[in-house]
N, C-alpha and C positions, 0 to 999 in steps of 0.2 A: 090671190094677189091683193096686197094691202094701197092703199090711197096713193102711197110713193111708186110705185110698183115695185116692190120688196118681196119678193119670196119668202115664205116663214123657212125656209131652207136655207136660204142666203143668208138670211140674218143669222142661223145658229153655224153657219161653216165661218161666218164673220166673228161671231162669239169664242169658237174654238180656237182660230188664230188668234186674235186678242187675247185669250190667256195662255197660250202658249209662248205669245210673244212679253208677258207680263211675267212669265214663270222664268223665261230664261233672262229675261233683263234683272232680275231679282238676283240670279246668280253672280249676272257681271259686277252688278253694283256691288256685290259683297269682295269683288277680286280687285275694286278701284283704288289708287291711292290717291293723295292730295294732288289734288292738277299743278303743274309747277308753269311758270309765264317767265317770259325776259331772258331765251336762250343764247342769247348772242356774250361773247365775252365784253367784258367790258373794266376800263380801269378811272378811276377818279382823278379829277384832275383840278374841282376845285370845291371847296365848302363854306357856305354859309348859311348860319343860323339852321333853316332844317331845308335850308336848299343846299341840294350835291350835284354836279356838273360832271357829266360822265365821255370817255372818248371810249367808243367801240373797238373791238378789234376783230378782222377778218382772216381771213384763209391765207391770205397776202399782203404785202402793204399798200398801201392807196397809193396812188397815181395821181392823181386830182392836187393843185397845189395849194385852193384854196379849199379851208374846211367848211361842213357843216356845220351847223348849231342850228337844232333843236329845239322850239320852241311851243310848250303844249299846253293844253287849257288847262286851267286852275279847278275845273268842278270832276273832271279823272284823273285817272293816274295814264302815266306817260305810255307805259308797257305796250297801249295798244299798237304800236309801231314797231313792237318787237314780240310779240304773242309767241309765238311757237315759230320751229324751223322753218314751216312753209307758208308760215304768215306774217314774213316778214320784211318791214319797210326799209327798218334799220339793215338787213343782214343783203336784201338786194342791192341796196344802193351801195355796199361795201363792195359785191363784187361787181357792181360796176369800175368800181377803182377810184367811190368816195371814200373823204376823209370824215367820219360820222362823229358825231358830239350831240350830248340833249341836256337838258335840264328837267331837273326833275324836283318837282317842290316839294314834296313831300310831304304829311298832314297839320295842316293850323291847330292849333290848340288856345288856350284862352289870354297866353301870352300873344298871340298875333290879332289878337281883334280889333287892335287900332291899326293895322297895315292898311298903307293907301297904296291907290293905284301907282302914285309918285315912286312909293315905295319899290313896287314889285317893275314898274319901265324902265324908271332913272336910276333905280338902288342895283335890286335883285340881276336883271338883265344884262345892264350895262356891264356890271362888273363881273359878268359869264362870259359876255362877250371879250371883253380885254382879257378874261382870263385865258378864253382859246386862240385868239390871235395869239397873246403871247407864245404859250406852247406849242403852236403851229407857227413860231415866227414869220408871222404875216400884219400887215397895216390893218388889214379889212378882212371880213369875214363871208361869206354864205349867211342870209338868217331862211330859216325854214319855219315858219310861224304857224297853228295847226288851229283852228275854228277859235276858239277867244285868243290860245295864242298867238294865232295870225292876225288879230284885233289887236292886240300887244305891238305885235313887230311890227306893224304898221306904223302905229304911232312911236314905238322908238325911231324906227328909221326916218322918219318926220324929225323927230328932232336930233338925232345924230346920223346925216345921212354919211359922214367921212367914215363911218364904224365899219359898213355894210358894200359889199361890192355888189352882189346880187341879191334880189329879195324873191321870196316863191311863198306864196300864201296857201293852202289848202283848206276846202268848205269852209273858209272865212267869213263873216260877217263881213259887210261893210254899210248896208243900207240898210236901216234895222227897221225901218217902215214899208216895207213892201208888202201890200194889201194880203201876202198868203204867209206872213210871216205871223205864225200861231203865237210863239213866245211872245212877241213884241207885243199881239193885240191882247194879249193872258194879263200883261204886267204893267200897260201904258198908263192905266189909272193907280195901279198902285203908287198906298203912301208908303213908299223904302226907307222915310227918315222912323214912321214910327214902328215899322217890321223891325227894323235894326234896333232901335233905340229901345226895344223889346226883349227879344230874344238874342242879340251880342251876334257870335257866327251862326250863319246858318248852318243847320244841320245837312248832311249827307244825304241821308235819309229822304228828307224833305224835297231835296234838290230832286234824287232821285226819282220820285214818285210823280213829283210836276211832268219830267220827262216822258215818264210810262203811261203818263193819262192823256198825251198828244195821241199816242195810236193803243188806247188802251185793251180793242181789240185783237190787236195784232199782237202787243208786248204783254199784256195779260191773259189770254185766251189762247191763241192760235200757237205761239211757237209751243206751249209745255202739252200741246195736245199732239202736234207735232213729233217732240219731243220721243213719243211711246214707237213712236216707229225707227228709232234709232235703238232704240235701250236696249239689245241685246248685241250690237255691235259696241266693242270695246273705245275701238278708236275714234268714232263718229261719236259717242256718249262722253270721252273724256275732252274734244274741243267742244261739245257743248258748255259740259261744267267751267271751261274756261273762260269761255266767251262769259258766262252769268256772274262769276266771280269777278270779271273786270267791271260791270257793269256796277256791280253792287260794294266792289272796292273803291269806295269813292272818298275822297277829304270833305272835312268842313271847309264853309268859305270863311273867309277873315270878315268880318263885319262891314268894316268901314270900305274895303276896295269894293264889297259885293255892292256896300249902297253908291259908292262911284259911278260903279259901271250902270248898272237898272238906272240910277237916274243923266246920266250924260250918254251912256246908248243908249237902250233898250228904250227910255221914254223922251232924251230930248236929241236924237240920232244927229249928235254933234260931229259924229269922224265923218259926214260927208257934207252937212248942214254948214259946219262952221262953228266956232267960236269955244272946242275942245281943249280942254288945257288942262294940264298934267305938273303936278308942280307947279312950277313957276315959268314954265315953257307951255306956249300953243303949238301945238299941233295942226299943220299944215300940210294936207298930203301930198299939195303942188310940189311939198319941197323933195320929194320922191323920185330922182330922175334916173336912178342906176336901172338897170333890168331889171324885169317884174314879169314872173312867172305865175299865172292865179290858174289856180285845177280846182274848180268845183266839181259836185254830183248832181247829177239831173232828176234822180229821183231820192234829195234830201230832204226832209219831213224836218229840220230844226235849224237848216241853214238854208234858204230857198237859194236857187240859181241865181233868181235877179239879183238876191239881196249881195252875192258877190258878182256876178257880173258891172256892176254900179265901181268896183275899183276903176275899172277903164278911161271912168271919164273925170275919175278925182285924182289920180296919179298925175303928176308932171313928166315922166319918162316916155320918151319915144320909143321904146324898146320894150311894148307888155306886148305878151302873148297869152291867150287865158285856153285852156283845155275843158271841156266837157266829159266828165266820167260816166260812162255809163252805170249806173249803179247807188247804192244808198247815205249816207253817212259814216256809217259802220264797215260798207262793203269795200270804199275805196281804199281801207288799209288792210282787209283779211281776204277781198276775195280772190278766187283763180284769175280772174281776168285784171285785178288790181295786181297782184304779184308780178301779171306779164307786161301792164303797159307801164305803169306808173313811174317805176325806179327808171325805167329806160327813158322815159321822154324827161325826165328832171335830169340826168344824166346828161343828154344829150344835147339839153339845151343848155346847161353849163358850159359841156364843152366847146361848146359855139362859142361864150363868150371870156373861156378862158384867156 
């Protein structure tokens, strides 16, 4: 017996599975095709520039009178709310008997590098919004805002709250200074005027890499070690490839909105401090008083709990309700237990207030 207590036995009956399980993962991989993402039907409903505005379609027609809209961070692509059949946010909440709508930006290129925040709240937003009321002819909408883009909808419905009948945040920012908030302490001294004034958009790339070096153990070590005890199952190997293909399908950021945000969140954490202004409008989340639905994750590594828990006490609505997911950033939209709880309590608590 060796130092670990390791058997030279155990170790070669471990070696033998290990290439047995390498030999036939080898085969599967040769029988894979391109992972496909974003099963749900879906039809267009409005466009601009390289933003598209998409309404879902389910098994049945929605029940629900007022719609959703969809609102998703700017550093991914929207999809992960609609991943595959059985991981999905978009295709749940439809049979609940919502009426589903997203925005989906699309990739920045170097014509968007002077895009401001103005741009993408007052401009991009606003005019998705009036586009789905209209086609749902309704006054007011659902906004459904999702970690910056629930940083977004925040701040639109601050300044247009007549737009918005109910608001629902998910792992949202709001308190960008909470002692375990990594991002914030990575970037608070950053100089963003001369990053930008540098390199224009930031790269995808770049974006991505900051993220993977929060848990670089975990996102560069453990899962693709992981990973080998899947690889000769078809189906468990092909939602991997998915999941890493979203991850790494990322946009550039626009320049000017990214140095917005780093310098009015991330280092002078204006949406709760005060003094946030967008355009030619401040932002006042007092001015918030429709219903407010905030679902954090308990164990998120890049949104802390507190840092959204902190909506509570900057809203002006008597009507929040804030839910605790068990589970990670990632997990509150792909996992089994997010597919069961999540669509139903947003549903549910809609319908309260239809």
């Amino acid at each position: 017996m060796g130092p670990l207590n390791i058997a030279p036995s155990e170790l070669f009956e471990e070696a033998v599975r290990f290439q047995k399980k390498m030999s036939r993962g080898s085969e599967v991989l040769r029988t894979l095709d391109d992972v496909d993402f974003g099963v749900t039907p879906k039809d267009v409903v409005y466009r601009e520039d390289k933003l598209v505005v998409y309404r879902f379609r389910g098994d049945r027609k929605p029940t629900a009178k007022t719609p959703i809209l969809i609102v998703y961070a700017l550093v991914n692509r929207p999809y992960m709310v609609d991943l595959q059949a059985d991981k999905s946010l978009v295709r749940n909440l439809l049979a609940q008997g919502e009426d589903v709508y997203l925005i989906d930006w699309g990739y920045p290129d170097r014509a968007d590098r002077w895009l401001t925040l103005d741009d993408y709240i007052n401009g991009y937003i606003r005019r998705s919004v009036d586009a789905v009321a209209k086609n749902a002819g309704v006054a007011k909408i659902n906004l459904l805002g999702i970690c910056q883009g629930g940083a977004f909808s925040l701040c639109f419905t601050a300044m247009h709250p007549h737009k918005v009948k109910n608001l629902i945040t998910m792992v949202t920012p709001v308190d960008f200074h909470t002692p375990d908030n990594m991002l914030s302490n990575w970037t608070r001294n950053m100089d963003a005027d001369l990053f930008v004034d540098t390199i224009g958009n930031v790269p995808a790339d770049l974006m991505n890499w900051c993220y993977l070096m929060l848990k670089p153990m975990r996102l560069l070590q453990q899962k693709y070690v992981g990973m080998v005890d899947i690889l000769d199952n078809k189906e468990e190997l092909e939602n991997f490839l998915r999941m890493e293909k979203w991850i790494f399908d990322s946009p550039d950021q626009a320049g000017e909105a990214f140095r917005e945000f780093m310098r009015d969140f991330y280092q002078g954490n204006k949406l709760v401090r005060g003094g946030l202004t967008i355009g030619d409008r401040t932002v006042d989340l007092g001015r918030i008083t429709m219903p407010v639905l905030n679902i954090f994750a308990e164990q998120d590594h890049l949104v802390p709990p507190d840092s959204s828990r902190a909506l509570q006490a900057a809203v002006g609505s008597k009507d929040y309700t804030q839910i605790a997911f068990k589970g990670g950033h990632i997990g509150i939209y792909v996992s089994g237990r997010a597919q069961r709880e999540v669509p139903p309590a947003i549903h549910d608590w809609l319908k309260a207030r239809s």
